[in-house]
PDB file as gemmi writes it, atoms N, CA and C in Angstrom:
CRYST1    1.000    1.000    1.000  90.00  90.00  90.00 P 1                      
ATOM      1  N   UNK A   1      -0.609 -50.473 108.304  1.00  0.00           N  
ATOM      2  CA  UNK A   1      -0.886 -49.331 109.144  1.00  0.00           C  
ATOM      3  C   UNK A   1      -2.257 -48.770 108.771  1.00  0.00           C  
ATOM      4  N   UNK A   2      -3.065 -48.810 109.982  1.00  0.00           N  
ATOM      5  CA  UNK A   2      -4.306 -48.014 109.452  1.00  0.00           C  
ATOM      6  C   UNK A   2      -4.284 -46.468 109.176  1.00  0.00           C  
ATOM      7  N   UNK A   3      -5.314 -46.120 108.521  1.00  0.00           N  
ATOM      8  CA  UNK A   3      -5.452 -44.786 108.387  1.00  0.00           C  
ATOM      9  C   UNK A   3      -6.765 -44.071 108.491  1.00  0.00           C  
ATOM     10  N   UNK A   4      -6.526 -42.946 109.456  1.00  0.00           N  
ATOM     11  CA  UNK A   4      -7.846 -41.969 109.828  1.00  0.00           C  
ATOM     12  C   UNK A   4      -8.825 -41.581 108.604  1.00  0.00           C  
ATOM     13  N   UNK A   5      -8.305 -41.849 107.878  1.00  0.00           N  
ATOM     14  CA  UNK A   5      -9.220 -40.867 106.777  1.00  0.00           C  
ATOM     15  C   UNK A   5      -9.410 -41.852 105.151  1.00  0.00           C  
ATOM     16  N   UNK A   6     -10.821 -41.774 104.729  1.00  0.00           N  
ATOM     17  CA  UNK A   6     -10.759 -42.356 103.634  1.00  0.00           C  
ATOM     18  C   UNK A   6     -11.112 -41.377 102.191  1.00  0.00           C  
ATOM     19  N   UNK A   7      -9.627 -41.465 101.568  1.00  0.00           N  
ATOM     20  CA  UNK A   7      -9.490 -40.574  99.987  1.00  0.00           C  
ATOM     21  C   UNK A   7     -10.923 -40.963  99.603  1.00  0.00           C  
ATOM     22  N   UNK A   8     -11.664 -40.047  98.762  1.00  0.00           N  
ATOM     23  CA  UNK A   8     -12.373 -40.172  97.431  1.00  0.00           C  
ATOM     24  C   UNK A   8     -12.902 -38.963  96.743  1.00  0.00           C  
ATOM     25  N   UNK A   9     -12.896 -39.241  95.736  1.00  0.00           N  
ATOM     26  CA  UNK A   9     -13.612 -38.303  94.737  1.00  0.00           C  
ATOM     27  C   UNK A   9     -15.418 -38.690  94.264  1.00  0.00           C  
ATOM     28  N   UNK A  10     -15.843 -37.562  93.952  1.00  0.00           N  
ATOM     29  CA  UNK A  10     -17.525 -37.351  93.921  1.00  0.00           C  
ATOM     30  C   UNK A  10     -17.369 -37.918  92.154  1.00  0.00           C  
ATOM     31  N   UNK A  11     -18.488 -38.976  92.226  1.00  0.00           N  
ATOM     32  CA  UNK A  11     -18.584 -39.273  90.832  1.00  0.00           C  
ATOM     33  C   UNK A  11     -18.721 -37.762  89.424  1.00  0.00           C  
ATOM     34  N   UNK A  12     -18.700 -37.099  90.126  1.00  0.00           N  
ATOM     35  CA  UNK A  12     -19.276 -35.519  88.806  1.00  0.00           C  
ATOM     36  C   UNK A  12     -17.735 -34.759  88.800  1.00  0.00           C  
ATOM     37  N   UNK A  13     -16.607 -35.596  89.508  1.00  0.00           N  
ATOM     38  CA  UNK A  13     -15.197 -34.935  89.904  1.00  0.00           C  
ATOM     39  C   UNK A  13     -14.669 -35.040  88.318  1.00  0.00           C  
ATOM     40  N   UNK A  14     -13.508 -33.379  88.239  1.00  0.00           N  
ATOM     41  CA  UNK A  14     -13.074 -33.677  87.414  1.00  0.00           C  
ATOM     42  C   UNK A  14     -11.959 -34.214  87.330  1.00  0.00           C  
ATOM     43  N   UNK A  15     -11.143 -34.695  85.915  1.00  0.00           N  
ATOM     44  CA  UNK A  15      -9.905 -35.319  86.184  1.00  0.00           C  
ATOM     45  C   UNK A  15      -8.945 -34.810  87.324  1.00  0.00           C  
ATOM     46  N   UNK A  16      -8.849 -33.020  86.778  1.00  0.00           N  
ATOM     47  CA  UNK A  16      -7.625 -32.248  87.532  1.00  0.00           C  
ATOM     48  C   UNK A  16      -8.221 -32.558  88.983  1.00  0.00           C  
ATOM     49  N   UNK A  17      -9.743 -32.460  89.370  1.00  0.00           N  
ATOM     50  CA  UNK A  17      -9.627 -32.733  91.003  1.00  0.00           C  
ATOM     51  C   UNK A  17      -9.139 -34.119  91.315  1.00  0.00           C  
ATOM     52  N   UNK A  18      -9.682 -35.441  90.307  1.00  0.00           N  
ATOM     53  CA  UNK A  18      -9.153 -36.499  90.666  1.00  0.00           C  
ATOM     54  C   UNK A  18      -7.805 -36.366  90.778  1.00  0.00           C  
ATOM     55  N   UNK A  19      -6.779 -36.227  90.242  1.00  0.00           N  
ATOM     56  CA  UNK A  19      -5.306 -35.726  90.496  1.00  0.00           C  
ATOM     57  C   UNK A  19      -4.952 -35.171  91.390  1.00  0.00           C  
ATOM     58  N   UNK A  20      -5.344 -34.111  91.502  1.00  0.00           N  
ATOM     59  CA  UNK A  20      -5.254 -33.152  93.157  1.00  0.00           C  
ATOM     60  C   UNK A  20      -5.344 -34.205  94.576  1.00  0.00           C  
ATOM     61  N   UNK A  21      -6.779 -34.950  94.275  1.00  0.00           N  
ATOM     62  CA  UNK A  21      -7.046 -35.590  95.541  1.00  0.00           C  
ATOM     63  C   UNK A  21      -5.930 -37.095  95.703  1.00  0.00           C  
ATOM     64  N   UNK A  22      -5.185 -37.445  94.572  1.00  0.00           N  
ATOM     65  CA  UNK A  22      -4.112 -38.317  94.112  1.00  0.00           C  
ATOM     66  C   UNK A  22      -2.848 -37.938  94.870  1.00  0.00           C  
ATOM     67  N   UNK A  23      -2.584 -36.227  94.320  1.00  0.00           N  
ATOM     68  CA  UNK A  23      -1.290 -36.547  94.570  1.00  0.00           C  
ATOM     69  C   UNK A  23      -1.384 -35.321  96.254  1.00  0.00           C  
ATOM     70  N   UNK A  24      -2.479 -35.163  96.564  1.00  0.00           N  
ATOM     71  CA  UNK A  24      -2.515 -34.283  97.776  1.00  0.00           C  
ATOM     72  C   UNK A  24      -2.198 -35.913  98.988  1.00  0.00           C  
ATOM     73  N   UNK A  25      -2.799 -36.764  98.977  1.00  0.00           N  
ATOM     74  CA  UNK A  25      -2.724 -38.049 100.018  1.00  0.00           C  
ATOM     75  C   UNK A  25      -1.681 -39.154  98.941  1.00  0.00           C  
ATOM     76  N   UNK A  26      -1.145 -38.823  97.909  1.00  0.00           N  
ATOM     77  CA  UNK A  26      -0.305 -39.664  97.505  1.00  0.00           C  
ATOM     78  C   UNK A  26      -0.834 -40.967  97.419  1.00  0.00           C  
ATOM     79  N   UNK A  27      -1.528 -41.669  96.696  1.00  0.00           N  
ATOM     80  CA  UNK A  27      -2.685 -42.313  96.433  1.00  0.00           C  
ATOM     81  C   UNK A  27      -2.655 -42.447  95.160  1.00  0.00           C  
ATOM     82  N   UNK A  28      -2.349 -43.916  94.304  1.00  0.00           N  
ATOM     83  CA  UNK A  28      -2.738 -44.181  93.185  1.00  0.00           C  
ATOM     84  C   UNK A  28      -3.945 -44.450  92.249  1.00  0.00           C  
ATOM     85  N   UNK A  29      -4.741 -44.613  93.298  1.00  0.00           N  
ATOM     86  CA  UNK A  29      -6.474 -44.936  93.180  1.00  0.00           C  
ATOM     87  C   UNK A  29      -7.429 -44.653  94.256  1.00  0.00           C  
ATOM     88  N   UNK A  30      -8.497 -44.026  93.703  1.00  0.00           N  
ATOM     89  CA  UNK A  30      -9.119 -42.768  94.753  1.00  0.00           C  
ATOM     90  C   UNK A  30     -10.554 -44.034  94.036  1.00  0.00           C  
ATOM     91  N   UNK A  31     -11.274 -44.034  94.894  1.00  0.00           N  
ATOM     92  CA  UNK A  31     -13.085 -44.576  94.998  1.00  0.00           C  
ATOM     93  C   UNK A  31     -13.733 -43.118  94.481  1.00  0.00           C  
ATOM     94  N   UNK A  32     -14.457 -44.075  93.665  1.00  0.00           N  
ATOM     95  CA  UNK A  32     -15.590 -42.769  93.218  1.00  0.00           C  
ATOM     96  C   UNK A  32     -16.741 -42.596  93.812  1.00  0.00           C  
ATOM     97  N   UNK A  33     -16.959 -42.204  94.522  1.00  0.00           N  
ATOM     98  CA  UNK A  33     -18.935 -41.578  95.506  1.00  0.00           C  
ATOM     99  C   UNK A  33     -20.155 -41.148  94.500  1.00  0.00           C  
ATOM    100  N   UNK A  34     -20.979 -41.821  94.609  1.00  0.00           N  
ATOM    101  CA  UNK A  34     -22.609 -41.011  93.477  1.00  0.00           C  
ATOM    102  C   UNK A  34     -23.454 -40.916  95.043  1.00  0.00           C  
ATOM    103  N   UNK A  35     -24.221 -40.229  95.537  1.00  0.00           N  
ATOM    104  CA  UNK A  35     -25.115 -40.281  96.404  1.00  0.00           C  
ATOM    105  C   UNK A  35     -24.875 -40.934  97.447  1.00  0.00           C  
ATOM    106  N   UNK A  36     -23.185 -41.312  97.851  1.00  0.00           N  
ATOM    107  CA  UNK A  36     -23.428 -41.897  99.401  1.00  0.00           C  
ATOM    108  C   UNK A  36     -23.091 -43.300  98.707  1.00  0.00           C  
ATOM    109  N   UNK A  37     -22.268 -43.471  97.848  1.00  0.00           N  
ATOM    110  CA  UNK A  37     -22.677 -45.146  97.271  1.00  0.00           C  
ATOM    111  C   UNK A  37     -20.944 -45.400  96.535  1.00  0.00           C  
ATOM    112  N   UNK A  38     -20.723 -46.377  97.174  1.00  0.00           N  
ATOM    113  CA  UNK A  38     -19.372 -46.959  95.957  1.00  0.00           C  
ATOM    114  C   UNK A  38     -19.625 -46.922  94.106  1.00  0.00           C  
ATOM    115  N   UNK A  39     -19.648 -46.285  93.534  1.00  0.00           N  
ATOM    116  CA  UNK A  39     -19.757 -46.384  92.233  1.00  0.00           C  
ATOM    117  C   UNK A  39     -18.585 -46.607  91.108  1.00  0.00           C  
ATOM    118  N   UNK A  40     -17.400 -46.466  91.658  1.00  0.00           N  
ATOM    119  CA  UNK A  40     -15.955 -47.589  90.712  1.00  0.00           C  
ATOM    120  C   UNK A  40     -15.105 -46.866  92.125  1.00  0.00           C  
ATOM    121  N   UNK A  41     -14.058 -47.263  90.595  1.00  0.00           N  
ATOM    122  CA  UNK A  41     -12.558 -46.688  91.591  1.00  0.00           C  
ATOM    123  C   UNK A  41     -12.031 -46.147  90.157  1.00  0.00           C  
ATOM    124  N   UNK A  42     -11.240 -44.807  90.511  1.00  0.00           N  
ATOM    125  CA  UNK A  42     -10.011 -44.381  89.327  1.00  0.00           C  
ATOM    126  C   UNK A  42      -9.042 -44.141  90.001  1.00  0.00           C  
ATOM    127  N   UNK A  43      -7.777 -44.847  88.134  1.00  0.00           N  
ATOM    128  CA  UNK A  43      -6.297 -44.761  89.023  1.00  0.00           C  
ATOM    129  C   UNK A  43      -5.590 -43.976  87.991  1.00  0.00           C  
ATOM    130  N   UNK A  44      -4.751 -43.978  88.233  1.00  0.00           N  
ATOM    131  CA  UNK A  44      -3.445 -43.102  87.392  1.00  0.00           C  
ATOM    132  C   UNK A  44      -3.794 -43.619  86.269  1.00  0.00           C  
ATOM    133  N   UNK A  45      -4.038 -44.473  86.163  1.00  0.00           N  
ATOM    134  CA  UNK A  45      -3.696 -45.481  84.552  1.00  0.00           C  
ATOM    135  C   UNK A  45      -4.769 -45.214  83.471  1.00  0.00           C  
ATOM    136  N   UNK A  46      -5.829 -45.265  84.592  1.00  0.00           N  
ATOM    137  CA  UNK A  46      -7.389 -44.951  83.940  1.00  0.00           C  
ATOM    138  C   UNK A  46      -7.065 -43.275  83.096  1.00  0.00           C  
ATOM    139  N   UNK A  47      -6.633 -42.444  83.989  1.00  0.00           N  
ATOM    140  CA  UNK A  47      -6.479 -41.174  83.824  1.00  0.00           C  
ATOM    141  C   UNK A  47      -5.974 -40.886  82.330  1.00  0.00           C  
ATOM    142  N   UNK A  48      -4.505 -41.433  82.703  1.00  0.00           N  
ATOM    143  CA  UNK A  48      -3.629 -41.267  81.568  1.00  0.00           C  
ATOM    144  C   UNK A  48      -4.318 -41.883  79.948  1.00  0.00           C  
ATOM    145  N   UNK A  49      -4.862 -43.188  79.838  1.00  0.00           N  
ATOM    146  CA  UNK A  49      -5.468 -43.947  78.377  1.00  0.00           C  
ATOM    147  C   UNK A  49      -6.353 -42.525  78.002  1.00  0.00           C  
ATOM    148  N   UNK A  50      -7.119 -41.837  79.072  1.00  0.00           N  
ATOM    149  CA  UNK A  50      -8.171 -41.022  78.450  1.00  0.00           C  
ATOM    150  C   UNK A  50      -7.573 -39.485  78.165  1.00  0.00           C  
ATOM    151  N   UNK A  51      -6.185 -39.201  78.434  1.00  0.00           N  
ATOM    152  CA  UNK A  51      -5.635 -37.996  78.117  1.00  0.00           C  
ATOM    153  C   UNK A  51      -5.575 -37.881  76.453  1.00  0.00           C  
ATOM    154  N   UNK A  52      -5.345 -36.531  76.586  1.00  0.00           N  
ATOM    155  CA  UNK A  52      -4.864 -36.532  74.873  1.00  0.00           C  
ATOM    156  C   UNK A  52      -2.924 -36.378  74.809  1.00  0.00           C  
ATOM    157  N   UNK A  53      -3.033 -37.039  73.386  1.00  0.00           N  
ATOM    158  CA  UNK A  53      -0.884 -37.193  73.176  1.00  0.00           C  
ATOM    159  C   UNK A  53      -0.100 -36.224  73.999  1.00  0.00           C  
ATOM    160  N   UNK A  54      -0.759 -34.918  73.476  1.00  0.00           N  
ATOM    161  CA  UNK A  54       0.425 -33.907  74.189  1.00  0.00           C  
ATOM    162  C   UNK A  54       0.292 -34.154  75.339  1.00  0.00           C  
ATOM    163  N   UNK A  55      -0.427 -34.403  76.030  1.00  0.00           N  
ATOM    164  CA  UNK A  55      -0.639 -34.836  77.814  1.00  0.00           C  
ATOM    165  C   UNK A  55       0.092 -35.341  78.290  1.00  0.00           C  
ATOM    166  N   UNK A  56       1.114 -36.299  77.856  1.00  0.00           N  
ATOM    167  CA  UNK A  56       0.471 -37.437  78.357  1.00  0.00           C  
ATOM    168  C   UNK A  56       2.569 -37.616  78.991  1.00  0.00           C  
ATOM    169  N   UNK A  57       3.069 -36.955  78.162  1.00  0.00           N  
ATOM    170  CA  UNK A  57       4.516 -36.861  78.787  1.00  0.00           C  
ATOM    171  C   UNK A  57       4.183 -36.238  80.062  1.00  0.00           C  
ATOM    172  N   UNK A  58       3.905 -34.571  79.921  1.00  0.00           N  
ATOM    173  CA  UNK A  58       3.204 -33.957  81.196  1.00  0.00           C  
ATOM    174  C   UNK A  58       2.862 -34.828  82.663  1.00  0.00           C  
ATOM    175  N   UNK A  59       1.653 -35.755  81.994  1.00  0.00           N  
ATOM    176  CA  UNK A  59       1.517 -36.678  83.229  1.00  0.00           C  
ATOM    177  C   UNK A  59       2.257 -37.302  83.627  1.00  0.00           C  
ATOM    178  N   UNK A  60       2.647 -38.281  83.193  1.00  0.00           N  
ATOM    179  CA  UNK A  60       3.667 -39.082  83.410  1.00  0.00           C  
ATOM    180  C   UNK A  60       5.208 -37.973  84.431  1.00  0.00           C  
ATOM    181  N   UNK A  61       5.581 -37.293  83.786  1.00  0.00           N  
ATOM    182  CA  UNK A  61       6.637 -36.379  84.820  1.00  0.00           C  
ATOM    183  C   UNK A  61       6.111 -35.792  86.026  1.00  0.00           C  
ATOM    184  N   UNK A  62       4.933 -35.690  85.680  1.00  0.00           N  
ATOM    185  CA  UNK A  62       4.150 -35.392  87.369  1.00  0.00           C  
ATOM    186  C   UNK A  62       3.814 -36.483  88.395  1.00  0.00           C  
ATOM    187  N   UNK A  63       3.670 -37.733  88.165  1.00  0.00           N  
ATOM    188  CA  UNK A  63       3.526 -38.688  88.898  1.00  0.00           C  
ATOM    189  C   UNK A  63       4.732 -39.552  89.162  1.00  0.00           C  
ATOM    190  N   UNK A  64       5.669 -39.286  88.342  1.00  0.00           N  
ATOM    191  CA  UNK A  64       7.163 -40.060  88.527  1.00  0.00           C  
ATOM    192  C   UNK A  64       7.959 -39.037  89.863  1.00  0.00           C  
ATOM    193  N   UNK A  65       7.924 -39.731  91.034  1.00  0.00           N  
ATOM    194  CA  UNK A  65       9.448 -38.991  91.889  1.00  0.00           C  
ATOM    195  C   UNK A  65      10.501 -39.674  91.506  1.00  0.00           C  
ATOM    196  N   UNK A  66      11.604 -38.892  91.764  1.00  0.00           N  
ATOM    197  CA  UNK A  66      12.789 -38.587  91.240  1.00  0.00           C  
ATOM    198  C   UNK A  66      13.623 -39.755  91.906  1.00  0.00           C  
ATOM    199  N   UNK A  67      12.627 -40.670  92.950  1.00  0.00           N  
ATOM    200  CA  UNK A  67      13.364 -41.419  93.129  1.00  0.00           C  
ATOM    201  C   UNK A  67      12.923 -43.082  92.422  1.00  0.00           C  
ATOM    202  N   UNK A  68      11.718 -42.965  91.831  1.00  0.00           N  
ATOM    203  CA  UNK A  68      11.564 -43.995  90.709  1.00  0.00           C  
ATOM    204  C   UNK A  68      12.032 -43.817  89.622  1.00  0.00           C  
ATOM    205  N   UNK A  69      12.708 -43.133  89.213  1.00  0.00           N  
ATOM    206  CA  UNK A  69      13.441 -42.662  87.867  1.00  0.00           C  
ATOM    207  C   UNK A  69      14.086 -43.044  87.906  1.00  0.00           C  
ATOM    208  N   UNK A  70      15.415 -42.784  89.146  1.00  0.00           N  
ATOM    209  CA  UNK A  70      16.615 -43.627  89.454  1.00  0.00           C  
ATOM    210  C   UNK A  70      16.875 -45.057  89.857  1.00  0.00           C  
ATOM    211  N   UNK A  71      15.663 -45.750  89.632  1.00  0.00           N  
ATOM    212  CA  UNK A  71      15.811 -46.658  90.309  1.00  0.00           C  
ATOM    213  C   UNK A  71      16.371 -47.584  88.802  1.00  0.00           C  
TER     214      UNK A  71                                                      
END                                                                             
């Protein structure tokens, strides 16, 4: 299915906006923009290695629905 609109975050984005723009379009990996230009991609995974310990349960319960838990 196509879609109208393409997710991304501005390479100078911070994590919490990368997240926001994640879980606002439900989107595991958002493209990063510098000047009009593909410059990577970040995903959940990327996010999480660079959190600190106490984080990192936090994250993880925020990106799990309740129906991958049960599964």
């Amino acid at each position: 299915m196509a879609r109208d609109s393409i997710y991304y975050v501005d390479a100078n984005a911070s994590i919490q906006e990368m997240l926001n723009v994640m879980e606002e379009h439900q989107v595991r990996r958002v493209p990063v923009i510098s000047e009009h230009r593909l410059v990577g991609i970040v995903t959940e995974a990327d996010i999480a290695r660079h959190l600190p310990e106490h984080a990192i349960v936090q994250f993880v319960k925020a990106i799990c629905s309740p129906m991958a838990l049960a599964s």
